[in-house]
mmJSON file of the N, C-alpha and C atoms, coordinates in Angstrom:
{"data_MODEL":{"atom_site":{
"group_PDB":["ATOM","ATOM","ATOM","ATOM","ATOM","ATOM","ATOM","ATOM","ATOM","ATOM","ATOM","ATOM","ATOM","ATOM","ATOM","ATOM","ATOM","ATOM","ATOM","ATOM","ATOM","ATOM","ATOM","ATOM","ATOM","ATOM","ATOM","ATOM","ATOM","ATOM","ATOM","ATOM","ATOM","ATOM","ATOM","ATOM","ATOM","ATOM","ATOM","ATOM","ATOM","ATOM","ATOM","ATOM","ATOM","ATOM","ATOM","ATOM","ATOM","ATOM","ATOM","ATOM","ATOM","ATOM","ATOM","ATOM","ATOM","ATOM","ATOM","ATOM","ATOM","ATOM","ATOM","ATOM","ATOM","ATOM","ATOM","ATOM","ATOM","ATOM","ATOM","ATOM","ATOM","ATOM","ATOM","ATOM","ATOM","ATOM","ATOM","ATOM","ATOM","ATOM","ATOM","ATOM","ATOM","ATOM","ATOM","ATOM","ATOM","ATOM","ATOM","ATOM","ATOM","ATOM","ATOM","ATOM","ATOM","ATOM","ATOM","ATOM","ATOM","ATOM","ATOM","ATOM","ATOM","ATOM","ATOM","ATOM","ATOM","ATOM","ATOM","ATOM","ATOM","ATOM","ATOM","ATOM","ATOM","ATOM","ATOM","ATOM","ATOM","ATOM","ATOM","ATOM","ATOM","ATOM","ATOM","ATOM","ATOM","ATOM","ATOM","ATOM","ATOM","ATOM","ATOM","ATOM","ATOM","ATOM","ATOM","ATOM","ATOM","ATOM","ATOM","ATOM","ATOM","ATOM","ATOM","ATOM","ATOM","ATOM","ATOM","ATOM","ATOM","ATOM","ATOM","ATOM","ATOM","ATOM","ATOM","ATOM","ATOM","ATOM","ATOM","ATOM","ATOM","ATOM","ATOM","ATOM","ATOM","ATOM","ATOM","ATOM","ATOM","ATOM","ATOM","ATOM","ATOM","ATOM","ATOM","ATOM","ATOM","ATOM","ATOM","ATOM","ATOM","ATOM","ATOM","ATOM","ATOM","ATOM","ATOM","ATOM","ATOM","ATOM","ATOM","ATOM","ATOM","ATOM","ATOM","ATOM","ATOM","ATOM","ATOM","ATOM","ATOM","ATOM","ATOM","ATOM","ATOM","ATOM","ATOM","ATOM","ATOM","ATOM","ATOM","ATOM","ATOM","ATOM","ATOM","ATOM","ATOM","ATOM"],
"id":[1,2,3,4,5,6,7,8,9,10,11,12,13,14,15,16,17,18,19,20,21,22,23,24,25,26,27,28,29,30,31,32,33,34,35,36,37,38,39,40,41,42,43,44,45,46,47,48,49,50,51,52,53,54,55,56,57,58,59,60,61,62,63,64,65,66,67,68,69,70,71,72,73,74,75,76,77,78,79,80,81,82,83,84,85,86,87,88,89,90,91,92,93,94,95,96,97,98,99,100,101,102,103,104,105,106,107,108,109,110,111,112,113,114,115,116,117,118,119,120,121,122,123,124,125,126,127,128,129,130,131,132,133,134,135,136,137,138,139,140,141,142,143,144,145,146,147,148,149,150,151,152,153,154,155,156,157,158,159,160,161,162,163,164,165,166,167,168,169,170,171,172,173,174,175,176,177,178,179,180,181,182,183,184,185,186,187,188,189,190,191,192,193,194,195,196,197,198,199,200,201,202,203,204,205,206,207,208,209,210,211,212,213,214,215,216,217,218,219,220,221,222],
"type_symbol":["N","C","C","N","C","C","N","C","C","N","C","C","N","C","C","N","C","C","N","C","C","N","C","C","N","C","C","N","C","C","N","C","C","N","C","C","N","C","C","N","C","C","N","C","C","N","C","C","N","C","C","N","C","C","N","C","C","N","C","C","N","C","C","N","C","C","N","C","C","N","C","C","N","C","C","N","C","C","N","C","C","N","C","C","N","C","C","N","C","C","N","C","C","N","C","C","N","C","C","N","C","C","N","C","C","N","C","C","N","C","C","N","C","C","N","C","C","N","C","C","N","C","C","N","C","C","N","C","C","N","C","C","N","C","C","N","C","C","N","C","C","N","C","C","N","C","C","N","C","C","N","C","C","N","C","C","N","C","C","N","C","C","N","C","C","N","C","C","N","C","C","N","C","C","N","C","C","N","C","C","N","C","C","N","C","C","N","C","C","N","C","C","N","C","C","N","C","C","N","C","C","N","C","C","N","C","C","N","C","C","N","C","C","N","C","C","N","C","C","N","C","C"],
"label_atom_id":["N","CA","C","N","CA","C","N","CA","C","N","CA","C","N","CA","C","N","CA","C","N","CA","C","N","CA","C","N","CA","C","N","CA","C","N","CA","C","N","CA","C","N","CA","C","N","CA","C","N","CA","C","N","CA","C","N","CA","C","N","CA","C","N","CA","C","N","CA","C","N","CA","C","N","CA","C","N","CA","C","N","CA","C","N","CA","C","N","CA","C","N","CA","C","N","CA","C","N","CA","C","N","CA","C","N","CA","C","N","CA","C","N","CA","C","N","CA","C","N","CA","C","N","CA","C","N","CA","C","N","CA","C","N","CA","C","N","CA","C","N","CA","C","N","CA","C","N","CA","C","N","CA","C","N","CA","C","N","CA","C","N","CA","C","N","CA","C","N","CA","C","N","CA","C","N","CA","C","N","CA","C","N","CA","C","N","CA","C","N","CA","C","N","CA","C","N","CA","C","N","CA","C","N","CA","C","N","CA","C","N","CA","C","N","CA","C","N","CA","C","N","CA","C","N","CA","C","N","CA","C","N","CA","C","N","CA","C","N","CA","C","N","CA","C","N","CA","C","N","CA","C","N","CA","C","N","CA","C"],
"label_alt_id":[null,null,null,null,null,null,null,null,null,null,null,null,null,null,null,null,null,null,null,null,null,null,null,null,null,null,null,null,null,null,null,null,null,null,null,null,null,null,null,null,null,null,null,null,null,null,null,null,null,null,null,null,null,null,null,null,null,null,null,null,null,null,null,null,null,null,null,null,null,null,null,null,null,null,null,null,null,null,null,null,null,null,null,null,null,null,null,null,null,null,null,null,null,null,null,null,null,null,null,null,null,null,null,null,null,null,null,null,null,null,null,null,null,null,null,null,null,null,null,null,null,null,null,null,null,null,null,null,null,null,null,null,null,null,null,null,null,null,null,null,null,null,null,null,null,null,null,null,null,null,null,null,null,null,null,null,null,null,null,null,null,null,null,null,null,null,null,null,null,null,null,null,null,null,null,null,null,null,null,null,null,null,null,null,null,null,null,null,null,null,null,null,null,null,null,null,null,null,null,null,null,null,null,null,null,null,null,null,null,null,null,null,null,null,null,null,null,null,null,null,null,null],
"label_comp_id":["UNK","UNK","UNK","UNK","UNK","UNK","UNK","UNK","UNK","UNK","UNK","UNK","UNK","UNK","UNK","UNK","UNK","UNK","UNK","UNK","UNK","UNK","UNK","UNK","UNK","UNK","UNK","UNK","UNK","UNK","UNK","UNK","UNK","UNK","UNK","UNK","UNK","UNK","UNK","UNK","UNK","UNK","UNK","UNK","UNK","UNK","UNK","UNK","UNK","UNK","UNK","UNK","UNK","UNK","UNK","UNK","UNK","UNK","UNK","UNK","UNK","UNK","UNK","UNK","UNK","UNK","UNK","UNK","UNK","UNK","UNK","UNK","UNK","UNK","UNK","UNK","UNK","UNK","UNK","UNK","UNK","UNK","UNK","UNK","UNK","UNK","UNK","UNK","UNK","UNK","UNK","UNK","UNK","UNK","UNK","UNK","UNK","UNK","UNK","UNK","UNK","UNK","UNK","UNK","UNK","UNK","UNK","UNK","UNK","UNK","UNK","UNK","UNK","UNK","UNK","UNK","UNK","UNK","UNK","UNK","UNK","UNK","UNK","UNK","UNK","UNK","UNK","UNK","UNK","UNK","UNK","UNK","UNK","UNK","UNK","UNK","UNK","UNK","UNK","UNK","UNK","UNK","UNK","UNK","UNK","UNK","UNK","UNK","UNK","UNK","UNK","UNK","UNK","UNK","UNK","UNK","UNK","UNK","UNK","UNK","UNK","UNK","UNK","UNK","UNK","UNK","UNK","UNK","UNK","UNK","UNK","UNK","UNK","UNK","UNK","UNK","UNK","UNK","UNK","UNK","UNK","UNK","UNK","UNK","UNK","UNK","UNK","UNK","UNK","UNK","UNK","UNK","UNK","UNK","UNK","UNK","UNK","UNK","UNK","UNK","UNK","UNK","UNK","UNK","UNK","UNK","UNK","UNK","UNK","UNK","UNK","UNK","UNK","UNK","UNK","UNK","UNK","UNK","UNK","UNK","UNK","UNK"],
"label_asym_id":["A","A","A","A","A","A","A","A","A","A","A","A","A","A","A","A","A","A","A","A","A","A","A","A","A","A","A","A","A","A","A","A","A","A","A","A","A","A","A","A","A","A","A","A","A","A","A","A","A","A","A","A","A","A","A","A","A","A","A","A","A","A","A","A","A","A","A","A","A","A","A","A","A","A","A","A","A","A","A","A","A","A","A","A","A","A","A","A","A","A","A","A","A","A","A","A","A","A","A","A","A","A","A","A","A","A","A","A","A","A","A","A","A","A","A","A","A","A","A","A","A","A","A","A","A","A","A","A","A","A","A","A","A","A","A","A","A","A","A","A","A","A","A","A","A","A","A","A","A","A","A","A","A","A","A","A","A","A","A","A","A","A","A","A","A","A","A","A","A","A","A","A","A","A","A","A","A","A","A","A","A","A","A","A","A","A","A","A","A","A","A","A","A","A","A","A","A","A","A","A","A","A","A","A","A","A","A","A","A","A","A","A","A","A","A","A","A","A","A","A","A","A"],
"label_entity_id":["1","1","1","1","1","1","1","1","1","1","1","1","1","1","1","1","1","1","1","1","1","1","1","1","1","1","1","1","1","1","1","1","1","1","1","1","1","1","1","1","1","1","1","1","1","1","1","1","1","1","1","1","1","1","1","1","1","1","1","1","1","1","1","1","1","1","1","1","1","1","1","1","1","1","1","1","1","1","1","1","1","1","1","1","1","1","1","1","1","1","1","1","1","1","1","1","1","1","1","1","1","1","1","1","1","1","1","1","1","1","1","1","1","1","1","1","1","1","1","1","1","1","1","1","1","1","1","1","1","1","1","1","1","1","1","1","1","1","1","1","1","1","1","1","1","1","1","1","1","1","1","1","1","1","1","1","1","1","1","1","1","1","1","1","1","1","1","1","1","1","1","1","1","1","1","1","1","1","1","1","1","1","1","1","1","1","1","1","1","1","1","1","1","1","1","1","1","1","1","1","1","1","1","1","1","1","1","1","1","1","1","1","1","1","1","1","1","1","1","1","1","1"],
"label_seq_id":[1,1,1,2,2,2,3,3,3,4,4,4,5,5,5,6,6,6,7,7,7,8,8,8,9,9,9,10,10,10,11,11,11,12,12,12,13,13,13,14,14,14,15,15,15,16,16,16,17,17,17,18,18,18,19,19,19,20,20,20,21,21,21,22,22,22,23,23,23,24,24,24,25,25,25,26,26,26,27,27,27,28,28,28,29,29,29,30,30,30,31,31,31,32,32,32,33,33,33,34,34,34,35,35,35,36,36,36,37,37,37,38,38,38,39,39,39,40,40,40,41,41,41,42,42,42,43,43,43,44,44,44,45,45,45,46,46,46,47,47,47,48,48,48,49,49,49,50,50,50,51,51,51,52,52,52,53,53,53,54,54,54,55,55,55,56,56,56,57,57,57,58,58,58,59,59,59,60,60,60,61,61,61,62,62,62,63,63,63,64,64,64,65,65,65,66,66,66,67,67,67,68,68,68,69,69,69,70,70,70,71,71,71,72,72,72,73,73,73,74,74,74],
"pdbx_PDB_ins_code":[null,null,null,null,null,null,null,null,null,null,null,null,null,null,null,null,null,null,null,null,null,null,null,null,null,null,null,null,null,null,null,null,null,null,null,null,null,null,null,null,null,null,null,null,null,null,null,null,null,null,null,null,null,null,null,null,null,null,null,null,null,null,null,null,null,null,null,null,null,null,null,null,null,null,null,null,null,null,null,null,null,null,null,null,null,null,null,null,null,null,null,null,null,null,null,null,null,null,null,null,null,null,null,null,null,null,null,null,null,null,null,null,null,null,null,null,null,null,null,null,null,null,null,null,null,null,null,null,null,null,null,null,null,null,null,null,null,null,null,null,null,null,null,null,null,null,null,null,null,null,null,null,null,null,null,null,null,null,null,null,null,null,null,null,null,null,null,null,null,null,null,null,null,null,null,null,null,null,null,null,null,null,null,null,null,null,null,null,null,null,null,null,null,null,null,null,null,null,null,null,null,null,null,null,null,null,null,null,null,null,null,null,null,null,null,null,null,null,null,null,null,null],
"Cartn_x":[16.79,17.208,16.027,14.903,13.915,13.38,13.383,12.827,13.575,14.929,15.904,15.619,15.693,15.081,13.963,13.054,11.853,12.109,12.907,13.393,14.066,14.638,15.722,14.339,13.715,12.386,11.744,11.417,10.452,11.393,12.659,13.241,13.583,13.576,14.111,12.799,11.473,10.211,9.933,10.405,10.533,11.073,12.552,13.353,12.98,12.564,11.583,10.398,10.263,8.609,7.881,6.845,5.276,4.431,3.462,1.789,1.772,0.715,-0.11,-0.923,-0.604,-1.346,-3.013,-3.46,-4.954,-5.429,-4.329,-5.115,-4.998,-3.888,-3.815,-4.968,-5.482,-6.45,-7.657,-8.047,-8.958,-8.991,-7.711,-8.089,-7.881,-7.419,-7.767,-8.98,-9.974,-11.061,-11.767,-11.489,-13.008,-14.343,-15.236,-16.317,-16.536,-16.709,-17.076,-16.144,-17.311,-16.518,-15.45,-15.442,-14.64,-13.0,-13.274,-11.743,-11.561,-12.61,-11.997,-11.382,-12.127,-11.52,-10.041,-9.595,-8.259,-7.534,-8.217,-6.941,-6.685,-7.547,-7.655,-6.72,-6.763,-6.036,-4.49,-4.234,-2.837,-2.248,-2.643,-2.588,-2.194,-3.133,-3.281,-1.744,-1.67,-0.666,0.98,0.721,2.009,2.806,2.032,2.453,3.233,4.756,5.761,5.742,4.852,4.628,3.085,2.485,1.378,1.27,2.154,2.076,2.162,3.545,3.86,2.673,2.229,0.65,-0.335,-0.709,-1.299,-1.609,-0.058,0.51,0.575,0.558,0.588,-0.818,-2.035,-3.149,-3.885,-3.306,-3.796,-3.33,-2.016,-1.42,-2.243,-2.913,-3.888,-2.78,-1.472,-0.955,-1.362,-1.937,-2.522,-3.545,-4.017,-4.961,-4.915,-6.134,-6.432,-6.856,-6.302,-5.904,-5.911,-7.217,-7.1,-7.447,-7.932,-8.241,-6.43,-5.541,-4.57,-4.457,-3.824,-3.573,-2.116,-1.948,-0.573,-0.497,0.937,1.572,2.179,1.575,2.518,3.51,4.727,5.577,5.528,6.279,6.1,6.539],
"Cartn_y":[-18.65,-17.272,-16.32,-16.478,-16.0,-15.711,-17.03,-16.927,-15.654,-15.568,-15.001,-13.371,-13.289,-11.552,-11.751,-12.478,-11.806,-11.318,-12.565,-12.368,-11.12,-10.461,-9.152,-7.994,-8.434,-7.3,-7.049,-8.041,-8.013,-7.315,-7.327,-6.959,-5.481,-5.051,-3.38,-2.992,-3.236,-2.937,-2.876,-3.843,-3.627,-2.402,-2.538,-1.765,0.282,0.238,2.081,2.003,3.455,3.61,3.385,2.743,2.02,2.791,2.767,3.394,2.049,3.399,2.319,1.449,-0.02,-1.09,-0.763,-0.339,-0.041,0.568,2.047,3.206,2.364,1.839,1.315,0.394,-0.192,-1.826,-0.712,0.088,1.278,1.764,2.164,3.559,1.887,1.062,0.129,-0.968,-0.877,-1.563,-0.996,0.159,0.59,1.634,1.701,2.04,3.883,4.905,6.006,6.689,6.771,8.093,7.149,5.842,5.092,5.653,5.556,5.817,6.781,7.911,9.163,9.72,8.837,9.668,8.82,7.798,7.156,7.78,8.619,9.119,10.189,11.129,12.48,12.097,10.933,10.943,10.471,9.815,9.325,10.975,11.897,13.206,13.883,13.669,14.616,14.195,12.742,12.327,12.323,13.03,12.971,11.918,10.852,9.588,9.423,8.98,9.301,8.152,7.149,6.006,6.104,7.253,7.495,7.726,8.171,8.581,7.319,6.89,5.324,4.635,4.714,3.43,3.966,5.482,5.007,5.179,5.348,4.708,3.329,2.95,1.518,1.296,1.633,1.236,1.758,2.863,3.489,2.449,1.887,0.801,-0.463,-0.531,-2.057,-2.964,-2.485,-3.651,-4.154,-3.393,-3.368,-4.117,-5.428,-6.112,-6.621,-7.016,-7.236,-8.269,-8.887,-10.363,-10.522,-11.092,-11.2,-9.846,-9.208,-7.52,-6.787,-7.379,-6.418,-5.777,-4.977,-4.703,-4.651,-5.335,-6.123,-5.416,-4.661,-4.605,-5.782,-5.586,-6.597,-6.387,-6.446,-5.6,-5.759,-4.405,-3.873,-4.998],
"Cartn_z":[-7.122,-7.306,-7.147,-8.072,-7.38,-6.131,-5.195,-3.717,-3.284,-3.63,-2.927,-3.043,-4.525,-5.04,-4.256,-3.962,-3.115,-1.5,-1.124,0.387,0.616,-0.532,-0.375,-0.805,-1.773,-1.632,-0.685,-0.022,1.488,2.638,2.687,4.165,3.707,2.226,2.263,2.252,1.952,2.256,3.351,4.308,6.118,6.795,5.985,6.259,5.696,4.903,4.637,5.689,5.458,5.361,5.023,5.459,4.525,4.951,4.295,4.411,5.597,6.434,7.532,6.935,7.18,6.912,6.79,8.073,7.928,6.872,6.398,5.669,4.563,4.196,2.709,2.31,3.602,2.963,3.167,3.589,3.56,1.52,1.391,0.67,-0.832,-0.764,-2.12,-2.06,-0.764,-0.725,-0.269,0.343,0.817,0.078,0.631,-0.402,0.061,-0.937,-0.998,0.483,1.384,1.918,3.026,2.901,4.245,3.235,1.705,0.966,1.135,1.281,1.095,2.466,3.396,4.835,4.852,4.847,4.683,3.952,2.765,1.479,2.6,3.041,4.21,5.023,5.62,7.1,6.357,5.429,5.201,4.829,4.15,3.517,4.848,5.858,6.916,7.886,8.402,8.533,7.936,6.817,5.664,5.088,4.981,5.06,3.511,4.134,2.79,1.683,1.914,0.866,-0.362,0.113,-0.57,-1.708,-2.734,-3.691,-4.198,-3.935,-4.604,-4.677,-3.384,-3.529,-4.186,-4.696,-5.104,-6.787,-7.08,-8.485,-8.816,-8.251,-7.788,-8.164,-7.255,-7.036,-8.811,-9.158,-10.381,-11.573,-11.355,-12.318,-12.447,-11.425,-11.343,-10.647,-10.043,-8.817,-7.589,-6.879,-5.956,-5.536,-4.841,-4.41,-3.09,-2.481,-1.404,-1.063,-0.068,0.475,2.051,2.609,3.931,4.7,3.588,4.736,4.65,3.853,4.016,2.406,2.319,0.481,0.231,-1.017,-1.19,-2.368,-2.95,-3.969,-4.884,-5.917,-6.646,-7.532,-7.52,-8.663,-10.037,-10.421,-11.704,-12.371],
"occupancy":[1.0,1.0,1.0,1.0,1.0,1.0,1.0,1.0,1.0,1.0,1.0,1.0,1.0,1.0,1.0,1.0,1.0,1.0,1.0,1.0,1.0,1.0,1.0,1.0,1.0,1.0,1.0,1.0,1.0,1.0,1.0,1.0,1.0,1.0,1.0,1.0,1.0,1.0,1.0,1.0,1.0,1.0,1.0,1.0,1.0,1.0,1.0,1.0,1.0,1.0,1.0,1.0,1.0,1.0,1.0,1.0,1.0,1.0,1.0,1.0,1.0,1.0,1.0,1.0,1.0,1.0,1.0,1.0,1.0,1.0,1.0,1.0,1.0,1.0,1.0,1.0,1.0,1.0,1.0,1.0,1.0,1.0,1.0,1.0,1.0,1.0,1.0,1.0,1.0,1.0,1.0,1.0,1.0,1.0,1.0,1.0,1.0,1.0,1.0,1.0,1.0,1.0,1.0,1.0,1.0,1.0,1.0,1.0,1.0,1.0,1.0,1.0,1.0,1.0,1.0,1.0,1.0,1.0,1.0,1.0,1.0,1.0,1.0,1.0,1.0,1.0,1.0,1.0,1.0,1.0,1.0,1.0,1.0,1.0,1.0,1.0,1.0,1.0,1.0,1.0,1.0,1.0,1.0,1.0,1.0,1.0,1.0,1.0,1.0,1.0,1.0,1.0,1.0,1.0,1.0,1.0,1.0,1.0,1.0,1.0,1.0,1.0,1.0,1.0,1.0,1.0,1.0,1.0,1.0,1.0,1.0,1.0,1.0,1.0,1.0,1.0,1.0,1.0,1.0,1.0,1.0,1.0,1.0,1.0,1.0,1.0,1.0,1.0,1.0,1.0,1.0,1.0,1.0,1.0,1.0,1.0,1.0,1.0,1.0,1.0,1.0,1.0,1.0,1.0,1.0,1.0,1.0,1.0,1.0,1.0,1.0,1.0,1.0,1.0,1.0,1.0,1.0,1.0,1.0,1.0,1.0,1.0],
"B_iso_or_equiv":[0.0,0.0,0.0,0.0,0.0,0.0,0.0,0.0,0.0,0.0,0.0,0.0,0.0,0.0,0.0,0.0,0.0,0.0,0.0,0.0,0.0,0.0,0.0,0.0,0.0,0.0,0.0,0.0,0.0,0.0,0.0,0.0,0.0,0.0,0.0,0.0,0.0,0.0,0.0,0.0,0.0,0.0,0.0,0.0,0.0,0.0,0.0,0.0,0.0,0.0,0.0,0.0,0.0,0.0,0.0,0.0,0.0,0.0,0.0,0.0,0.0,0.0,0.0,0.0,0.0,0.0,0.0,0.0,0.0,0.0,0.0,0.0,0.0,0.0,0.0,0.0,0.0,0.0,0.0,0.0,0.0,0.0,0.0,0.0,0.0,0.0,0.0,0.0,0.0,0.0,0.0,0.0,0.0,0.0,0.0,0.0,0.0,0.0,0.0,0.0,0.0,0.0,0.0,0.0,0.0,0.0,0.0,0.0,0.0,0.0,0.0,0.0,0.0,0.0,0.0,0.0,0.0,0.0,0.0,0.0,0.0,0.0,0.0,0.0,0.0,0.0,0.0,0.0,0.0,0.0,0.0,0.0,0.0,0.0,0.0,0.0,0.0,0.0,0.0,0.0,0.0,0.0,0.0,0.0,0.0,0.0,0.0,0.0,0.0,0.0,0.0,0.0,0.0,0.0,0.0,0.0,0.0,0.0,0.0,0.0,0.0,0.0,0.0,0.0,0.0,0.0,0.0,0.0,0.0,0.0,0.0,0.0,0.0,0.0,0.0,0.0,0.0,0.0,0.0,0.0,0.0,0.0,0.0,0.0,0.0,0.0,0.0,0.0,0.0,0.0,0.0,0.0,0.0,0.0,0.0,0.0,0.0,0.0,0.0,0.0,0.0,0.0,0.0,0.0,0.0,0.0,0.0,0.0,0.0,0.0,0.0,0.0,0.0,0.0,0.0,0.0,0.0,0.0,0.0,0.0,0.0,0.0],
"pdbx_formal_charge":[null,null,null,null,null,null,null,null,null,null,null,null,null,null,null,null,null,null,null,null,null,null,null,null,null,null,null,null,null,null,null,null,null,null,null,null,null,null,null,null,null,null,null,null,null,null,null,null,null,null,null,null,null,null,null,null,null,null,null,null,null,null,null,null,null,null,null,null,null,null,null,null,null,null,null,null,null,null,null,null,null,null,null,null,null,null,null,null,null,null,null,null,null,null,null,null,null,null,null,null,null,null,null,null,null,null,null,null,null,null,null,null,null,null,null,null,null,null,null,null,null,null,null,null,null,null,null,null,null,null,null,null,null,null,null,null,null,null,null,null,null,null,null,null,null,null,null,null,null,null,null,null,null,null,null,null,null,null,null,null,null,null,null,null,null,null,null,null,null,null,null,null,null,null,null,null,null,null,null,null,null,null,null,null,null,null,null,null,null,null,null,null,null,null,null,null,null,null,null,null,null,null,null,null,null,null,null,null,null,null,null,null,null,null,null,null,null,null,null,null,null,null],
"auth_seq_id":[1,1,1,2,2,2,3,3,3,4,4,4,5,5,5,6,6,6,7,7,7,8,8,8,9,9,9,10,10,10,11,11,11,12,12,12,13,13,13,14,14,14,15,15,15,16,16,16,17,17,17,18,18,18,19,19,19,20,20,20,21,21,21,22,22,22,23,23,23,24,24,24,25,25,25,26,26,26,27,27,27,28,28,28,29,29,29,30,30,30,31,31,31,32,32,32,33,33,33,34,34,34,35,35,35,36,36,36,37,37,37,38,38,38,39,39,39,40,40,40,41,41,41,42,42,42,43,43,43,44,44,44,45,45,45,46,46,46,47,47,47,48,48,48,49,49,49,50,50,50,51,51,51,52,52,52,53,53,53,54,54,54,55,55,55,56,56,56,57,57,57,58,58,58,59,59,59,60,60,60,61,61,61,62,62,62,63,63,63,64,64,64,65,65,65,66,66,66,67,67,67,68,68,68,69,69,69,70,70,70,71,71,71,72,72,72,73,73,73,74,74,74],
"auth_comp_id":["UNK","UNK","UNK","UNK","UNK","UNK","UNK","UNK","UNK","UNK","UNK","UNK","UNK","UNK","UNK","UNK","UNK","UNK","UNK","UNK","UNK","UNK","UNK","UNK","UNK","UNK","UNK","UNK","UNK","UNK","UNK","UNK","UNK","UNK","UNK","UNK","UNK","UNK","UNK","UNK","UNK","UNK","UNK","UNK","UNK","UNK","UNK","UNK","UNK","UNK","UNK","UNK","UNK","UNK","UNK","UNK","UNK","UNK","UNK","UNK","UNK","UNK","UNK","UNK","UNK","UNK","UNK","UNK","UNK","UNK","UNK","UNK","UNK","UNK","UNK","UNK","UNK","UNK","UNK","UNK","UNK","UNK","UNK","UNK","UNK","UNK","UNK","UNK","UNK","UNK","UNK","UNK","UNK","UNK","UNK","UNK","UNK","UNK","UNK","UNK","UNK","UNK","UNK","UNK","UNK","UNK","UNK","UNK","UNK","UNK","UNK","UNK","UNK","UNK","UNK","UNK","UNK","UNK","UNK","UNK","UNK","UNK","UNK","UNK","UNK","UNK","UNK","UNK","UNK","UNK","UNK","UNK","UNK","UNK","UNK","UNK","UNK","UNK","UNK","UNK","UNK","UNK","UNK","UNK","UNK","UNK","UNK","UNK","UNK","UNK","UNK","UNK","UNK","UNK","UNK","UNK","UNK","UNK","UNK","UNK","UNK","UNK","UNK","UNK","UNK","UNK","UNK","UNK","UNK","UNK","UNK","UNK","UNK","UNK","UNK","UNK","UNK","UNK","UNK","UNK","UNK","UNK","UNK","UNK","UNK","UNK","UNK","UNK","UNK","UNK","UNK","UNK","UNK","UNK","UNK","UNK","UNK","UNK","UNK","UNK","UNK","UNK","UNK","UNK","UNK","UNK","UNK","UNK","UNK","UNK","UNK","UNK","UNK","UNK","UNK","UNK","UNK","UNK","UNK","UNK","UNK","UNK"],
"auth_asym_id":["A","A","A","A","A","A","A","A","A","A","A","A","A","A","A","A","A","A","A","A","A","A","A","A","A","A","A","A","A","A","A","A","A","A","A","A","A","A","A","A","A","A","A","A","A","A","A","A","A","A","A","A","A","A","A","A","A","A","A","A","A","A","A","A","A","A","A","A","A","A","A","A","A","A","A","A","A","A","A","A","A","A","A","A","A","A","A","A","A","A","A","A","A","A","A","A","A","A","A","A","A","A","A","A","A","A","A","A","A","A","A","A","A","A","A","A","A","A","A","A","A","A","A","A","A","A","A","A","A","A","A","A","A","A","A","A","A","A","A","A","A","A","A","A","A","A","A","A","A","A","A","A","A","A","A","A","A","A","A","A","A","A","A","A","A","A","A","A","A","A","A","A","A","A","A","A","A","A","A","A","A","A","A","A","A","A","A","A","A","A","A","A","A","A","A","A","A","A","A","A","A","A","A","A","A","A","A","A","A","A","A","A","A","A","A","A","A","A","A","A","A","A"],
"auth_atom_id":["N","CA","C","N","CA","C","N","CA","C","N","CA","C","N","CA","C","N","CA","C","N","CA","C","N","CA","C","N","CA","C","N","CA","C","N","CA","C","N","CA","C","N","CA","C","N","CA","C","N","CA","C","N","CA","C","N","CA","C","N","CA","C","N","CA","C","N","CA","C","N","CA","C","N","CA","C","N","CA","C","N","CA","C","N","CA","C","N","CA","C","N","CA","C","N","CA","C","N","CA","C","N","CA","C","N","CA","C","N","CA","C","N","CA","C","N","CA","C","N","CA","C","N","CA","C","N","CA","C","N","CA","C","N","CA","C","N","CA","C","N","CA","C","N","CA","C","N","CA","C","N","CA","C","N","CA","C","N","CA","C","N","CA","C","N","CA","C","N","CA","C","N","CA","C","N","CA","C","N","CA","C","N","CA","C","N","CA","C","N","CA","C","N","CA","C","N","CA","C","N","CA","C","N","CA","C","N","CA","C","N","CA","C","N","CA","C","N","CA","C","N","CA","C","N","CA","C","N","CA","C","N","CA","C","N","CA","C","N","CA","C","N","CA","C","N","CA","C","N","CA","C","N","CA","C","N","CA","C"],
"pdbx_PDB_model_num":[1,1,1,1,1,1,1,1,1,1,1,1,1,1,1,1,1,1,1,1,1,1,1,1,1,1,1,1,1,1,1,1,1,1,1,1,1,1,1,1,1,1,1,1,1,1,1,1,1,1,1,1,1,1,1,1,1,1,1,1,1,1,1,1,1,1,1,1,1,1,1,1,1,1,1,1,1,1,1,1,1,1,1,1,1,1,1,1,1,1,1,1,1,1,1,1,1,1,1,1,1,1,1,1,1,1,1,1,1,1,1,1,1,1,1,1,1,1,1,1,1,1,1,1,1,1,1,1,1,1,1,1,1,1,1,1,1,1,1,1,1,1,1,1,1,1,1,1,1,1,1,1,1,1,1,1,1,1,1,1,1,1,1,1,1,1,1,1,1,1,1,1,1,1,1,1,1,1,1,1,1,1,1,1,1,1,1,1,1,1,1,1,1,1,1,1,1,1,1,1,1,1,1,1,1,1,1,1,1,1,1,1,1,1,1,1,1,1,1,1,1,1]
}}}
């Protein structure tokens, strides 16, 4: 039952808008001004998942794996 709630989490996460992969593994690993120009360009871009991430990232869900940055749920 589990696997399953995850398989249905992962395809409506497909299925929205996400933060660009890059900016996100940018703005939760990167150092001084590489975060600040990613927070700039997702801002500048209007990118409609930003807030979430980085409530997310402020919650301590947020980690980075392989150069990508992964939410982990609430």
């Amino acid at each position: 039952m589990r696997s399953l709630l995850g398989l249905l989490l992962m395809l409506a996460a497909f299925s929205c808008h996400a933060l660009a992969p890059d900016l996100a593994a940018k703005i939760a690993a990167g150092e001084g001004d590489e975060r600040v120009a990613a927070l700039n360009e997702a801002v500048a871009k209007g990118e409609p998942q930003l807030a979430e991430f980085l409530h997310a990232l402020q919650d301590g869900r947020v980690r980075v794996k392989d150069g990508k940055a992964l939410i982990d749920a609430p």
